[in-house]
MARSE-525472 format. One record per residue: residue in one letter; z, x, y of N, C-alpha, C, O, CB in turn. Coordinates in steps of 0.001 Angstrom, whole numbers, plus 500000, padded with zeros to 6 digits. Last residue first. Glycine has a CB too. Example, Ala and Ser with C-alpha at 12.3 -4.5 7.8 and 13.67 -1.06 7.14 Angstrom:
2
S507080512850497750507140513670498940507870512900500030508039513409501138505725514084499402
A507800513190494310507800512300495500507800513200496700508465514236496681509046511308495527
# end
This chain:
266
X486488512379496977485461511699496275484835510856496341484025510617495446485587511474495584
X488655513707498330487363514354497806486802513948496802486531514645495825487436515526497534
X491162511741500367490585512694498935489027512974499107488337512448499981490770511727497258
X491104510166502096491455511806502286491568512440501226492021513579501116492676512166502945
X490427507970501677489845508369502577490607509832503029490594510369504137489763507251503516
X491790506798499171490626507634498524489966508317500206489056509137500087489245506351497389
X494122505494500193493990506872499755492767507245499445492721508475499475494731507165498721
X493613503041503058493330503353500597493651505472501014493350506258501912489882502776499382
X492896503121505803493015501957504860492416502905503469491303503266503086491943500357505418
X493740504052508896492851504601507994493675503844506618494886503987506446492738506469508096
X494369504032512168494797503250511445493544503445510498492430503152510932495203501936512068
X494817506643514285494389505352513841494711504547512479495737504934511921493156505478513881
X493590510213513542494168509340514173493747507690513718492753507404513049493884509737515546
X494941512632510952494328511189511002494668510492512813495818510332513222495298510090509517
X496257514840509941494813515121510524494513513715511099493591513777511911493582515660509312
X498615513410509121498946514011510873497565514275510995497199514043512147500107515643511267
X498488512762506463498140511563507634498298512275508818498049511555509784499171510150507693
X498723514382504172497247514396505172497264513567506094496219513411506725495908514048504528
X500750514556503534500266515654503755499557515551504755499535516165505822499721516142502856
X501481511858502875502424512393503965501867513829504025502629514524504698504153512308503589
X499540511757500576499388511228501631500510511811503161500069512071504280499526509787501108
X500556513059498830499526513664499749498940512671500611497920512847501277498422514342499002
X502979511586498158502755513025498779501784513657499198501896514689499860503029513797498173
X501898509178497263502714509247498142502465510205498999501980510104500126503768509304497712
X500579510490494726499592510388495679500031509582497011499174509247497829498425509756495011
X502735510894492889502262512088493649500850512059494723500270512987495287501997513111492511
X504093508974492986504635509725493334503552510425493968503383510575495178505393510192492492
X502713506846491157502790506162492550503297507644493620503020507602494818504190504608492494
X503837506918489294502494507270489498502155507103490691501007507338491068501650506666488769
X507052505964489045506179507951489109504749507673489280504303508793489530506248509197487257
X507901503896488771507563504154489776506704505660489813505901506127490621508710503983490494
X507798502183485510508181503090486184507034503172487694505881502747487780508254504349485126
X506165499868484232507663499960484423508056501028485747508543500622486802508350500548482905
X503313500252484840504163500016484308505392499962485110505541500004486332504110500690483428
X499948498955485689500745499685486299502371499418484898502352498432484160500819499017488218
X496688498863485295497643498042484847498727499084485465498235500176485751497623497640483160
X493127498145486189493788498778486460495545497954486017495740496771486296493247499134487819
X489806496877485137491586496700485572491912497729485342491355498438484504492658495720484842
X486896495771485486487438497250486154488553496396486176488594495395486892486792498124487753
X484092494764483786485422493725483981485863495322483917485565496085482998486081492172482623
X481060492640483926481526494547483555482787494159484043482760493176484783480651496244484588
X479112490565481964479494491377482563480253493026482615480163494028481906479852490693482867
X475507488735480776476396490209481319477526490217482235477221489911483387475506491160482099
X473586486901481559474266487153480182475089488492480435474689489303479600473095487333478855
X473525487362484793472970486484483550473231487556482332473060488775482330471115485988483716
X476388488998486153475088489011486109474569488076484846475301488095483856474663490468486055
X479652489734487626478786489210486179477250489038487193477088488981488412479580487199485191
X482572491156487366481555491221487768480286490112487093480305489881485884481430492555487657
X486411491493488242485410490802487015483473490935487576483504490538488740486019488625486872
X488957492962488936487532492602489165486597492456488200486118493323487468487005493402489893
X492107492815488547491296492824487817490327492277488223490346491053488098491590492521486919
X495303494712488929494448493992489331493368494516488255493311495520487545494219494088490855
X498685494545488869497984495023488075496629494054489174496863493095489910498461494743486255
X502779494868488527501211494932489097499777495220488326499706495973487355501220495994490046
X503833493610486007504741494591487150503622494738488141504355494557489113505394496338486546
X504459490816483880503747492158484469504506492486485629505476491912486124502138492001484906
X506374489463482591505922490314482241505216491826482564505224492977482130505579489752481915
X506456486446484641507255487761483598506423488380482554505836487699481713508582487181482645
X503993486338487100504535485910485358505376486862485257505180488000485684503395485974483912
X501429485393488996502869485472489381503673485298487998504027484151487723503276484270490531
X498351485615489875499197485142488861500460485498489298500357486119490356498904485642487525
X495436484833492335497021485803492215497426485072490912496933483958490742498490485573493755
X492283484946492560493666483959491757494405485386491708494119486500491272493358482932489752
X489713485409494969491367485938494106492221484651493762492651483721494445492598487032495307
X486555485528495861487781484670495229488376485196494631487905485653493590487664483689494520
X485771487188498588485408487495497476486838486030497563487596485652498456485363489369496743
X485702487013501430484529486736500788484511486648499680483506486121499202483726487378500965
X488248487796502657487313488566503208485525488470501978484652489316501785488270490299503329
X489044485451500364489481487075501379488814487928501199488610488671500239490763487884501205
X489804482516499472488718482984499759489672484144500750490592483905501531487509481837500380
X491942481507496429491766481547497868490565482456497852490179483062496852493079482088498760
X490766479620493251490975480367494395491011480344495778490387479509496433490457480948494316
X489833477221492176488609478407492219489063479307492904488225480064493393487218478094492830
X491496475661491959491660476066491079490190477409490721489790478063489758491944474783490298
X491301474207494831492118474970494620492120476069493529492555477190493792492931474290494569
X489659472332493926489096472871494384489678474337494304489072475344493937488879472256495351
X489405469859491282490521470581492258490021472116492452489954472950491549492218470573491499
X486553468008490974487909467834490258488946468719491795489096468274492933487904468903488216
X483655470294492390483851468962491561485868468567491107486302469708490947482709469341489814
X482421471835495036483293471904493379484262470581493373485173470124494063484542473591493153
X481287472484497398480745471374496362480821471308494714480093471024493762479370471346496594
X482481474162498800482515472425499404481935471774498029482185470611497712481226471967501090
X482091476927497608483564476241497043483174474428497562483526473512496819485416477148498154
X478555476258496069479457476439496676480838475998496702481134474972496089479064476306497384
X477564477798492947478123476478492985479228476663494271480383477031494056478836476023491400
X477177480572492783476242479577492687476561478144493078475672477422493529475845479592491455
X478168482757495429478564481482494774477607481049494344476733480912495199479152480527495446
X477680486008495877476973485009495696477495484241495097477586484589493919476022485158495297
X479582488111497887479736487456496388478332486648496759477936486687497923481430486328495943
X478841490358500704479484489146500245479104488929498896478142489630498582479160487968501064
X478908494102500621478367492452500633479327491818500140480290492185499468477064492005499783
X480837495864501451479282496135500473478583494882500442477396494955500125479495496595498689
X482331494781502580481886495486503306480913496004503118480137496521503922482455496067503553
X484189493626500611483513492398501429482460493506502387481647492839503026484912491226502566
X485467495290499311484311494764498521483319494067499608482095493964499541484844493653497320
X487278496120501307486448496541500435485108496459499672484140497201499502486930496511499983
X488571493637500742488191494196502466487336495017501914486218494520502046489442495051503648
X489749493421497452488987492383498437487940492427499524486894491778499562489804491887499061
X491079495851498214489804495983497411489222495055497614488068495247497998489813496137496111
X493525495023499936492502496448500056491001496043499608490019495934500343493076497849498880
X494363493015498559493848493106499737493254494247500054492156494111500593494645492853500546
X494850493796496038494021493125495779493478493221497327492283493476497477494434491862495054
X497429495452496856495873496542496088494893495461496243493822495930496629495904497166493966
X498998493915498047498407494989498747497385495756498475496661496450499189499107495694498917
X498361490707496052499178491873496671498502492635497534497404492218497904499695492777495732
X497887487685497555497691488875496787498452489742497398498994489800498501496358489353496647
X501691487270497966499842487227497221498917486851498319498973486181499351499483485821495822
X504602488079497774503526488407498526502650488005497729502787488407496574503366489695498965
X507065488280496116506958487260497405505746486947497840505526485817498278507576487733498604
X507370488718492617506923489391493852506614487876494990506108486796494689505299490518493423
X508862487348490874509462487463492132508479488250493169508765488385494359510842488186491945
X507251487883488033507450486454488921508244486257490129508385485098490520508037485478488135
X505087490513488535505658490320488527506289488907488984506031488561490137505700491130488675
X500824490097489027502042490859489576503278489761488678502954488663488226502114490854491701
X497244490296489574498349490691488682500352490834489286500807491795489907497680492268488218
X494391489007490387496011489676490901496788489366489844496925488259489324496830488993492359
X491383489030489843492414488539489691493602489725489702493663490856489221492254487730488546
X488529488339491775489230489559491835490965488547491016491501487607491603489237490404493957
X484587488211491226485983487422491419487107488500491186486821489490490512486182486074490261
X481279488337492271482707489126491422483651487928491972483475487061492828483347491146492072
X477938488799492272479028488091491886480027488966491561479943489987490879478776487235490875
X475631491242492163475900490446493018477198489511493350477550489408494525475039489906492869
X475596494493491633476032493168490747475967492016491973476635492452492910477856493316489924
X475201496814493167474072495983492443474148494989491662473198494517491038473430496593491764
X477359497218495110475937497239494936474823496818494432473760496521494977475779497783494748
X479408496292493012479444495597494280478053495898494544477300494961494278480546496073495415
X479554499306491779479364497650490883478886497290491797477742497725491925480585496553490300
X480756501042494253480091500850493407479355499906492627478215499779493073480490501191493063
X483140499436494051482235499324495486480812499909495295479840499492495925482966500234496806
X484412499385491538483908498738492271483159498416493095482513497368493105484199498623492431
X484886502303491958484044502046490870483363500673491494482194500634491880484898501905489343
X486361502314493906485551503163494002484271502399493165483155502054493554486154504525493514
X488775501288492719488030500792493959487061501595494486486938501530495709488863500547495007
X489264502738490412489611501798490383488394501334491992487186501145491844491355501819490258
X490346505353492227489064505089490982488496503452490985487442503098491513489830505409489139
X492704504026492799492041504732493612490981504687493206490298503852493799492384505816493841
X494428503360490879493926502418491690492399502547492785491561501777493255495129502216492435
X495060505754489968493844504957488820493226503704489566492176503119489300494673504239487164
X496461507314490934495021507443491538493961506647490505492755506763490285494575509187491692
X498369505280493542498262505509492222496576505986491782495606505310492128498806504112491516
X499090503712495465498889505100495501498354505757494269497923506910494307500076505689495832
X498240501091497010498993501294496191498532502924496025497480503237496583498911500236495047
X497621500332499768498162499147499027498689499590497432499336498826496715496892497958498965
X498157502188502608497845502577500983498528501197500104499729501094499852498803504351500440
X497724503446505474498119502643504712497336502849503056496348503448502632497900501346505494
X498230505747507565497186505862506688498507504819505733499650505148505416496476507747506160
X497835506315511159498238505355510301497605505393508926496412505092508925498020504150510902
X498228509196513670497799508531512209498438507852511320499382508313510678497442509286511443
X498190508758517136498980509279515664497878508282514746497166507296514936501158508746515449
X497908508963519783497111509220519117498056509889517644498403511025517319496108510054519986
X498434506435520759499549507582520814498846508443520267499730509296520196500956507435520112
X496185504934520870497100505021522016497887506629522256497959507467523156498255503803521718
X496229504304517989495119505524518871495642505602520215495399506703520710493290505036519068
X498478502997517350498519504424516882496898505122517676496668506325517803498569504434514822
X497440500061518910498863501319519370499096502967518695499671503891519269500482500520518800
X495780499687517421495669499922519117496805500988519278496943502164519613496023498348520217
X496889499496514737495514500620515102495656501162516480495678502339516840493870499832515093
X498395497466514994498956498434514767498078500151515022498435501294515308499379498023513443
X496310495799515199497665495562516352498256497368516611498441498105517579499366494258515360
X495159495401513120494379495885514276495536496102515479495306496611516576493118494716514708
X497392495057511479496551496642511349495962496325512613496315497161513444495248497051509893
X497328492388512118498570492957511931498210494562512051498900495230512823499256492461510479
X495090491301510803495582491196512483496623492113512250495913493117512291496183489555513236
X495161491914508063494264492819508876494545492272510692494148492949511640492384492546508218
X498658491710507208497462491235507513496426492338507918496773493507508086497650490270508522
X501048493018504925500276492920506457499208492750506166498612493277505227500246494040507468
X501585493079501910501658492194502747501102491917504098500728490791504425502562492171502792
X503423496561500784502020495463500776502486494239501895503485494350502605501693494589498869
X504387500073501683504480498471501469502943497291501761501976497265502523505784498023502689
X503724502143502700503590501780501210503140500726500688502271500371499892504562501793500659
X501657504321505176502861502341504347502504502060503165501409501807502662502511500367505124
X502973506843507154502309506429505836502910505134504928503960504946504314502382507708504931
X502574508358510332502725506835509535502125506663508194500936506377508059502025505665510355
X503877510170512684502213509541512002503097508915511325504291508879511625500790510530511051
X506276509499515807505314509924514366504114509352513915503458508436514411506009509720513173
X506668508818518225505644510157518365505081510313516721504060510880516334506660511860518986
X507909506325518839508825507559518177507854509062518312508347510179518471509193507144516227
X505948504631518267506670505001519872507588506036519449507951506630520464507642503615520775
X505363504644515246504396505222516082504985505354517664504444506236518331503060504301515974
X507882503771514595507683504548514327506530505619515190506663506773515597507636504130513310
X507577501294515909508539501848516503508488503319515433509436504040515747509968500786516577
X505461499942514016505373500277515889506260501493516015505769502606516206506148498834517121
X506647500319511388505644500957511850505978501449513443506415502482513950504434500032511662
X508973497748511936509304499584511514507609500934512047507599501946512748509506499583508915
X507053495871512096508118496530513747508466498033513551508396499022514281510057495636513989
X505784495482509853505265495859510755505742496633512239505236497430513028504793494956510803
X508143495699507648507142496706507960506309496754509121506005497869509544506351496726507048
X509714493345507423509996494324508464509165495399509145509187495877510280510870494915508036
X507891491589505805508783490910507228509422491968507979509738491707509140510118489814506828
X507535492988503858506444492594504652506929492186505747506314492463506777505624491669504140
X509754495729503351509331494246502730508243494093504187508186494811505185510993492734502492
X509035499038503057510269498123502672509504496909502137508870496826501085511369497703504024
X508215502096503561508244500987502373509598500399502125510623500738501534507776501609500967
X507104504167505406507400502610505400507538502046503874506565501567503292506110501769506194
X507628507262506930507536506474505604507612505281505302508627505201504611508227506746504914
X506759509138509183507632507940509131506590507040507603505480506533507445507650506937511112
X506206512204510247505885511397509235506943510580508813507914511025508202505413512082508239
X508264514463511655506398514574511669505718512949511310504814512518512026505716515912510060
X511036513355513377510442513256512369508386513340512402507558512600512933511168511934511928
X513922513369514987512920513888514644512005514374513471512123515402512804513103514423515089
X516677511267514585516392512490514018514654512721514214514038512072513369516953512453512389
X516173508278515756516788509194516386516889510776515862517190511585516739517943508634516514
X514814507021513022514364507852514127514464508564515393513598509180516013513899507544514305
X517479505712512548516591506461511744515609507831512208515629509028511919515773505446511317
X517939503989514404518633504639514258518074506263513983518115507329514597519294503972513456
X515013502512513546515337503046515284516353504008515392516161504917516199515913501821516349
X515673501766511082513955502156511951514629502992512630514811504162512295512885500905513067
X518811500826510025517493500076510441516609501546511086517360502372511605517861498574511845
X520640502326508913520422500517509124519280500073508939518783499291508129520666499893510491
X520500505136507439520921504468508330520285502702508247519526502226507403520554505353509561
X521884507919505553521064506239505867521556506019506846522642506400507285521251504845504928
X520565511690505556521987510340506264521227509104505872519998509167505839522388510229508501
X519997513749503218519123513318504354520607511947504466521340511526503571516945512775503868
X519808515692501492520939515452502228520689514248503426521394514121504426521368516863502827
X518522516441498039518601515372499408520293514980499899521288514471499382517724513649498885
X519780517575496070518821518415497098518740517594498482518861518004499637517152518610496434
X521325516127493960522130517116495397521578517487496636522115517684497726522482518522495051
X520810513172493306520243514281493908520807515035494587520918514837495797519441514081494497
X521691510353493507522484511248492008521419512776492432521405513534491462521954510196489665
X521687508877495054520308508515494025520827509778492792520439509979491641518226508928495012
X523644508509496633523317507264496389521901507555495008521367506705494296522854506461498080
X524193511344497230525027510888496938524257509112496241524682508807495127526033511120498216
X521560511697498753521850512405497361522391511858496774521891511493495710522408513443497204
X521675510447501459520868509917499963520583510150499013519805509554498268520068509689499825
X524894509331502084523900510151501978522910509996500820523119509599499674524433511309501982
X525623506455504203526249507184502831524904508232502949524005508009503760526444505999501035
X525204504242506274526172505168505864526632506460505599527416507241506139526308504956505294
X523797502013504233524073502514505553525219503324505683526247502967505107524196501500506436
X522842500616501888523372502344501472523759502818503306523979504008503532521503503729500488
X521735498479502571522441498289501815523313499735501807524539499679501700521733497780500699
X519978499134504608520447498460504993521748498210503823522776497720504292519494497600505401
X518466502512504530518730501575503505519299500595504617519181501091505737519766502084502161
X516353504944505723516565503668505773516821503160504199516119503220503189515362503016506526
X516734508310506320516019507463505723516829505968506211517791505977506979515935507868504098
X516072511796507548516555510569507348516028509285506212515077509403505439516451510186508586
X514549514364506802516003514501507320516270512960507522517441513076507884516202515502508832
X513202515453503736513792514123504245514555514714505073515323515564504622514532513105503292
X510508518100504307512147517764504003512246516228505135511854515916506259513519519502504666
X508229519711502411508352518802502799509523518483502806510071518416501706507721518195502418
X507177522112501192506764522039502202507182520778503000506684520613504113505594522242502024
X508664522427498968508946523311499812508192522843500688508703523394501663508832524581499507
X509921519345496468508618520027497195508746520794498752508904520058499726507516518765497400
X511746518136495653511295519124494692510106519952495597509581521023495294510696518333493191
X512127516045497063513452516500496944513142518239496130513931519180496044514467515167495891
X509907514060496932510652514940497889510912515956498254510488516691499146511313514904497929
X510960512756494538509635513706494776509575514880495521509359516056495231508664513044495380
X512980511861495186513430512245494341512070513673494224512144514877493978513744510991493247
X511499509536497327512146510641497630512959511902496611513512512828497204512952510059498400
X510216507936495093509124509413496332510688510459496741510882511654496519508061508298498827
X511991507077493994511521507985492947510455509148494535510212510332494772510281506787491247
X512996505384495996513192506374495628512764507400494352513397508392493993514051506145495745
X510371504151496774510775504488497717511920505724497193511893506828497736511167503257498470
X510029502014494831509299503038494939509854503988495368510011504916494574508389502889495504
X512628500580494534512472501189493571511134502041493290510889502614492229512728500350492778
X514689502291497199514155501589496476513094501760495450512582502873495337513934500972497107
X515833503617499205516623503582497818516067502754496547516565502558495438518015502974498110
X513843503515501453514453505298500366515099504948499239515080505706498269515843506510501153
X513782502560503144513036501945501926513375502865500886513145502833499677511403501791502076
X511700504687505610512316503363505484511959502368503750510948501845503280511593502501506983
X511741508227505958511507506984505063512545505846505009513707505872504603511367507441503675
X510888511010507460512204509769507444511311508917507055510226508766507616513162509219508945
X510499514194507425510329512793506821510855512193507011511987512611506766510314512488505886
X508741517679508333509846516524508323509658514973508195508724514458508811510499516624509510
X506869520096507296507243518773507505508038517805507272508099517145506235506727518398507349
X507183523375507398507580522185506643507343521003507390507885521129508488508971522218506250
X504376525742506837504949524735507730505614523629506912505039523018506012503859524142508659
# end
C-alpha cells in the first residue's frame, strides 16, 4: 500500500531534506505540498529532484484539495495550528514537525482529531538521539529528585523553549515534580535568572550563534550529578528517517499522541 502525502513546509530546511526522503521510498508518494514562496512551481523543479512531482501551492487548503492519507506540518508556530485543523477536516492523519504550540493548543487539536477519528502524532524533534534522550530522563526523573532543563538553539530561532525542551519538560512533569530547595518566591537579587517554570521543571532557553538545537537536563543529588544532552548539527538528515516512520505509523493512531518514542519499541 502506498500512502499519499502533502506536506506544508516542503522547501524548507527540514521539510525538504524529508521530502528528498520521500522521494526514495516505494511505499510513500508526495502528491502536494506547501510553499508560499515556491507557489506554483513543482517540487522537483525547486529542490533539483526529478522523482518529486508533487505541485506547490499557497497555503493548507489549496494543498488539500489533492487527496491525501497524511498531512505533514512543518512550517512556523503562527500557522501550524489552522494548517493542522484543516488538515484533520480534510479526513487526514497528521504528523507536526514544527515546534511552538501550546498544550491548549493540542487539547484543541486532540478534540477535533478524536472527532474525526484521525491521528495526531506530534514530534518536537525526530531524531532518535532525542528520542533516547527522553527516555533516559524519565528514567533519572525516578529516582533523582531535582533537574533543571537548558535549551539550546540558534540566535533567530523565534520560539522558547523549543519543541524538544517542551516535550521533555511535559514529560518529566508526569514522573514528578523537581524539588526546589530554595523556593522561586524566596530567591534573593533577580528572580528571572532561575528561569521560566513548565509544567514544573526550570528551563533557561539560550538563543547564540553557534548552535542549531540542542537540549540539556542536568540532574543532581548531594555531591552528585548526571547531565543527558543531546546536540544536533548543521544538517537536516537525522531528523529524516524518524519523519518517515512517523508518516508510517500515525493512521494506527487516533488523537493527539506526543514524541516518537510512542510508536517505537522501547
Amino acid at each position: 500500500m502506498v500512502l499519499s502525502v502533502c506536506m506544508a513546509g516542503a522547501t524548507g530546511w527540514a521539510g525538504s531534506e524529508l521530502a528528498r526522503g520521500m522521494a526514495g521510498a516505494d511505499d510513500l508518494a508526495l502528491v502536494a505540498a506547501v510553499s508560499r514562496t515556491h507557489a506554483g512551481n513543482h517540487l522537483g523543479a525547486v529542490l533539483g529532484e526529478q522523482r518529486l512531482t508533487a505541485p506547490i501551492y499557497a497555503d493548507a487548503t489549496q494543498a488539500l484539495a489533492h487527496r491525501c492519507d497524511v498531512f505533514v506540518e512543518y512550517t512556523k508556530p503562527d500557522m501550524a495550528k489552522a494548517n493542522i485543523l484543516t488538515a484533520l477536516e480534510h479526513g487526514a492523519h497528521v504528523v507536526v514537525g514544527t515546534s511552538g504550540l501550546s498544550d491548549e493548543d493540542y487539547a484543541q487539536i486532540d478534540a477535533v482529531a478524536r472527532q474525526r477519528q484521525r491521528g495526531v502524532l506530534a514530534c518536537g524533534n525526530f531524531a532518535l538521539t532525542v528520542v533516547l534522550l527522553q527516555k533516559f530522563a524519565e528514567m533519572a526523573a525516578k529516582y533523582i529528585p531535582q533537574w533543571e532543563i537548558i535549551d539550546y538553539a540558534y540566535d533567530g530561532k523565534p520560539d522558547a523553549p523549543s519543541g524538544t525542551v517542551r516535550e521533555l519538560a511535559g514529560r518529566l512533569g508526569k514522573v514528578r515534580q523537581p524539588a526546589l530547595t530554595v523556593p522561586l518566591d524566596k530567591t534573593l537579587g533577580l528572580p528571572g535568572t532561575r528561569g521560566a517554570n513548565l509544567a514544573g521543571t526550570q528551563v533557561h532557553a539560550i538563543r547564540l550563534p553557534g548552535f542549531v538545537i540542542g537540549a540539556e537536563v542536568i540532574f543532581g543529588m548531594p555531591d552528585q550529578t548526571l547531565t543527558l544532552r543531546h546536540n544536533a548539527g548543521q544538517s537536516a538528515r537525522p531528523y529524516v528517517d524518524g519523519a518517515l516512520l512517523a508518516i508510517r505509523k500515525v493512521s494506527g493512531l487516533i488523537g493527539v499522541h506526543r514524541g516518537l518514542d510512542t510508536v517505537l519499541d522501547i
